[in-house]
C-alpha positions as CSV (number, residue, x, y, z in Angstrom):
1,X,20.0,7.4,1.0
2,X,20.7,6.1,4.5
3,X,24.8,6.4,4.3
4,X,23.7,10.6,2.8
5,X,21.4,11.2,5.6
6,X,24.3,9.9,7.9
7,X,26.9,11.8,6.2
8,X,24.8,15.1,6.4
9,X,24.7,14.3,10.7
10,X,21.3,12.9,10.4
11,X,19.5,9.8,12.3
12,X,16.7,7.7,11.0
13,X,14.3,6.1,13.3
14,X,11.1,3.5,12.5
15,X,13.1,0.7,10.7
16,X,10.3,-1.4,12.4
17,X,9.0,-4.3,9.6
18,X,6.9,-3.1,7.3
19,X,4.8,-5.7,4.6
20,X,3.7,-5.0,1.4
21,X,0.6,-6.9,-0.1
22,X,1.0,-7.6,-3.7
23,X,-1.0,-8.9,-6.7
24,X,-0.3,-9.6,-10.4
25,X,-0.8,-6.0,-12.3
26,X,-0.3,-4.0,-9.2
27,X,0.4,-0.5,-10.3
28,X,4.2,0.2,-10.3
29,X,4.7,3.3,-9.0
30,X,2.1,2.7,-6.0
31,X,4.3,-0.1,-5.6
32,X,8.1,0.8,-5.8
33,X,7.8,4.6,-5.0
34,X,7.4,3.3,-1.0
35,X,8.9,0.2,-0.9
36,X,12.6,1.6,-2.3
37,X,12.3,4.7,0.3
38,X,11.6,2.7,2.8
39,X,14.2,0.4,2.0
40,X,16.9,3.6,1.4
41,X,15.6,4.3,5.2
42,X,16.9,1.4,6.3
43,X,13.4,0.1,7.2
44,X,13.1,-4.0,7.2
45,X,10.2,-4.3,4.2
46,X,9.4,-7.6,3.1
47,X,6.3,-8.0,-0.3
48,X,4.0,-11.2,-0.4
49,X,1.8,-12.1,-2.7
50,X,-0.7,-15.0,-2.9
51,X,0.0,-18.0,-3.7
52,X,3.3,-16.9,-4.5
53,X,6.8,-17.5,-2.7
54,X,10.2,-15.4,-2.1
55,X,11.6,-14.4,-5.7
56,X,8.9,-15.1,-7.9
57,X,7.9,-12.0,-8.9
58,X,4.6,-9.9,-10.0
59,X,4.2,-8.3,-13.0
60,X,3.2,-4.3,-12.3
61,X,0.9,-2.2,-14.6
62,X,1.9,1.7,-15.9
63,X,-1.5,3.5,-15.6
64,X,-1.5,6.7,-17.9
65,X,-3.6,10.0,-18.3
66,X,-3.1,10.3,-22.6
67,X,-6.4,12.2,-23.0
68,X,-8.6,9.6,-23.1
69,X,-12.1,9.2,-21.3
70,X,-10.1,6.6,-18.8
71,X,-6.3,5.9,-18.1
72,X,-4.7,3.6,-20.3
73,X,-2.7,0.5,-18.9
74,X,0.8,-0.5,-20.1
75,X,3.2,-3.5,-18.7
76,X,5.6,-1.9,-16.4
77,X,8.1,-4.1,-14.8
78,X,8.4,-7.6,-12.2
79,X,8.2,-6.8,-9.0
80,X,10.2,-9.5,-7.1
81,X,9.0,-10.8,-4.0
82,X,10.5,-10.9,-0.8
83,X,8.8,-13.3,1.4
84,X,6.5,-16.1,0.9
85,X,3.1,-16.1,1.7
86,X,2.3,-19.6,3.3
87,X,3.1,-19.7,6.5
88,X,3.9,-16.2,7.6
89,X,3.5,-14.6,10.6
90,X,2.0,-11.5,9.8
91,X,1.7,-10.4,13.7
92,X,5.2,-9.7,13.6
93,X,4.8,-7.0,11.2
94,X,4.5,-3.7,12.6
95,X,2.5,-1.9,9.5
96,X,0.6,-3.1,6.1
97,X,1.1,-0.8,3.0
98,X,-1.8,-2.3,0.3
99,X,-0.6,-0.9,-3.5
100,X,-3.2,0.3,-6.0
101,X,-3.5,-0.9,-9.8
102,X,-5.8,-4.0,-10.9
103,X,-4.7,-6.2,-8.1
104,X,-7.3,-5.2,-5.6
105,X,-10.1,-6.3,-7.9
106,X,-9.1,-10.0,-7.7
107,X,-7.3,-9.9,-3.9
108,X,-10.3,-8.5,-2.0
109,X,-11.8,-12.2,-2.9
110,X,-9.2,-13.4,-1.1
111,X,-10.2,-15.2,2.4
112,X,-6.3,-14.7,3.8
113,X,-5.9,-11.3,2.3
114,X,-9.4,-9.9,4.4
115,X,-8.0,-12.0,7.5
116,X,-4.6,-9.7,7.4
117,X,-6.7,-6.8,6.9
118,X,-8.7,-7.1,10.0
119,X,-5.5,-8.4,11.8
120,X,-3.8,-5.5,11.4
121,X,-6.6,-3.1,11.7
122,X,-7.9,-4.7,15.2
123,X,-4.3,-4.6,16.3
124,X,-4.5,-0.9,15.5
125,X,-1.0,-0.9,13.5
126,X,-0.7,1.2,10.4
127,X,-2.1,0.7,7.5
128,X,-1.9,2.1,4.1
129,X,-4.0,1.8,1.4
130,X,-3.2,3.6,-2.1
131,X,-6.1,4.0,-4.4
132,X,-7.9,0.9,-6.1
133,X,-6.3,-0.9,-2.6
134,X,-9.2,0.7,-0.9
135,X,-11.4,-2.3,-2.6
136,X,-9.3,-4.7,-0.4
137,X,-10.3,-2.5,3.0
138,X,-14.0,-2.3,2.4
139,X,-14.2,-6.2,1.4
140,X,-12.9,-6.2,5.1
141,X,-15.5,-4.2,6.3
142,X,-12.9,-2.2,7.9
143,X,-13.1,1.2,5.9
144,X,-15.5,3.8,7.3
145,X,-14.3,7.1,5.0
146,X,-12.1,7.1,2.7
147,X,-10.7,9.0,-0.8
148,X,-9.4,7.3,-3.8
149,X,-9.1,7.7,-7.6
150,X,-12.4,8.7,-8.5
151,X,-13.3,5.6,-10.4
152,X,-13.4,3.4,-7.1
153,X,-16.1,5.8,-5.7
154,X,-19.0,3.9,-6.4
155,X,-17.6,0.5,-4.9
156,X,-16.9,2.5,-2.0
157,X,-20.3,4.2,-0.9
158,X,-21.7,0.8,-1.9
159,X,-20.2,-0.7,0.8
160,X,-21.2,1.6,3.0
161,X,-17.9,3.8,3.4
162,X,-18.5,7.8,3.2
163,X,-16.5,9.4,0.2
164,X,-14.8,12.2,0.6
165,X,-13.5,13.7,-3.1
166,X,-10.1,13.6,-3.7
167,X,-9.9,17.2,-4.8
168,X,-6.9,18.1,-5.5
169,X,-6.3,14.9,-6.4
170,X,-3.4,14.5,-4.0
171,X,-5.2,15.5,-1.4
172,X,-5.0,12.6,1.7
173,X,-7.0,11.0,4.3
174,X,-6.2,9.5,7.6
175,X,-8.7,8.0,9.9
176,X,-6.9,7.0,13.0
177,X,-4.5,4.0,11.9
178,X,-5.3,4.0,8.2
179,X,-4.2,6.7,5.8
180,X,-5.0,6.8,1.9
181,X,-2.9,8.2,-1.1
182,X,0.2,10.4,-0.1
183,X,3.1,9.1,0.4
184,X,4.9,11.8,2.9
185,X,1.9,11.2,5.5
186,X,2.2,7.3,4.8
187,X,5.7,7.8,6.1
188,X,4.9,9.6,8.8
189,X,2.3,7.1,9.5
190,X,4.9,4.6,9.7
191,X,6.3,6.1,11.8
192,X,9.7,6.8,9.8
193,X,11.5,10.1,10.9
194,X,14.8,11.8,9.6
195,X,16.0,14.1,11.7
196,X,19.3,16.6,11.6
C-alpha cells in the first residue's frame, strides 16, 4: 500500500508507534483490519499480550450474525505477537488501539492492563477502543460516554458511563482522546494522513 500511495505522488505521515493490546479470542477482524493498514501505512505497530512474549501468538474468534437471538463464535486465525509484554515501556508508545471479541472479559481483571489504560489516557495520547474493548476502559474508570455493540450496554451504564446507542450500528464516538468503533476516524485519531 505504501510503495501505491508513493507511486500515485502521495506522502504518508503519523508512522509514530502504535500498540495493540491483545487477548486469547480477541475478535479477528477488530484485530487485523487496523493493524495491517496501519502496517501498509508504514506506521511502526507492535501487539502484546499478557503473559505472553514476541511470536507466540493468540488465537482470534469470527463473531457471526446467522439469524440467531446472539452472534455465533467460530475460531478464526493466530494472531502472532510482536512484542513482549514484561518489561515494556509503554510511554514510548504514542497511541493504544484495545480490539473487541471475548478478550476484554478476562483482560479488564488485569492489574497491568488498567495501569496502561490510565497511562495512556492521563498522558492524553490516543486511544482506541473497538466494541467489547470498552469493558477494559470502564474497569479503568476512564470511560465517561461511550457506544458499543449493544450487548456491552448494560456493563457500561453500570459503571457509571452514559450510553449513547449505536444506531446505525456504525455510527462512532469520540470523546476528546478516545474514539470507539470506526476505523476511518481511528485513523484519523492516530493521526495517520495520506495526502496527494
Amino acid at each position: 500500500m505504501l510503495l501505491f500511495v508513493k507511486a500515485l505522488g502521495g506522502t504518508i505521515r503519523g508512522s509514530d508507534k502504535k500498540i495493540f493490546l491483545c487477548g486469547d479470542y480477541m475478535e479477528d477482524y477488530e484485530v487485523t483490519v487496523p493493524f495491517q493498514p496501519l502496517q501498509a501505512l508504514d506506521c511502526y505497530v507492535d501487539a502484546i499480550c499478557p503473559k505472553k512474549k514476541a511470536r507466540d501468538t493468540c488465537p482470534t474468534a469470527v463473531h457471526d450474525f446467522e439469524g440467531d437471538q446472539t452472534y455465533s463464535v467460530k475460531p478464526g486465525y493466530d494472531f502472532t505477537l510482536t512484542t513482549s509484554f514484561e518489561g515494556l515501556d509503554t510511554s514510548s508508545y504514542d497511541a493504544l488501539v484495545i480490539p473487541g471479541g471475548q478478550a476484554p472479559e478476562y483482560m479488564a481483571m488485569d492489574e497491568t492492563v488498567i495501569a496502561i489504560v490510565k497511562e495512556f489516557m492521563d498522558s492524553k495520547k490516543p486511544v482506541a477502543s473497538i466494541c467489547h474493548g470498552q469493558q477494559i476502559l470502564a474497569a479503568a474508570g476512564v470511560l465517561k460516554k461511550c457506544n458499543a455493540y449493544p450487548t456491552v450496554k448494560l456493563n457500561m451504564t453500570l459503571a457509571g458511563t452514559s450510553w449513547l446507542e449505536p444506531n446505525p450500528m456504525h455510527r462512532f464516538f469520540t470523546d476528546g482522546n478516545l474514539v470507539s468503533e470506526l476505523l476511518a476516524r481511528l485513523m484519523d485519531l492516530l493521526r495517520v494522513q495520506v495526502s496527494f
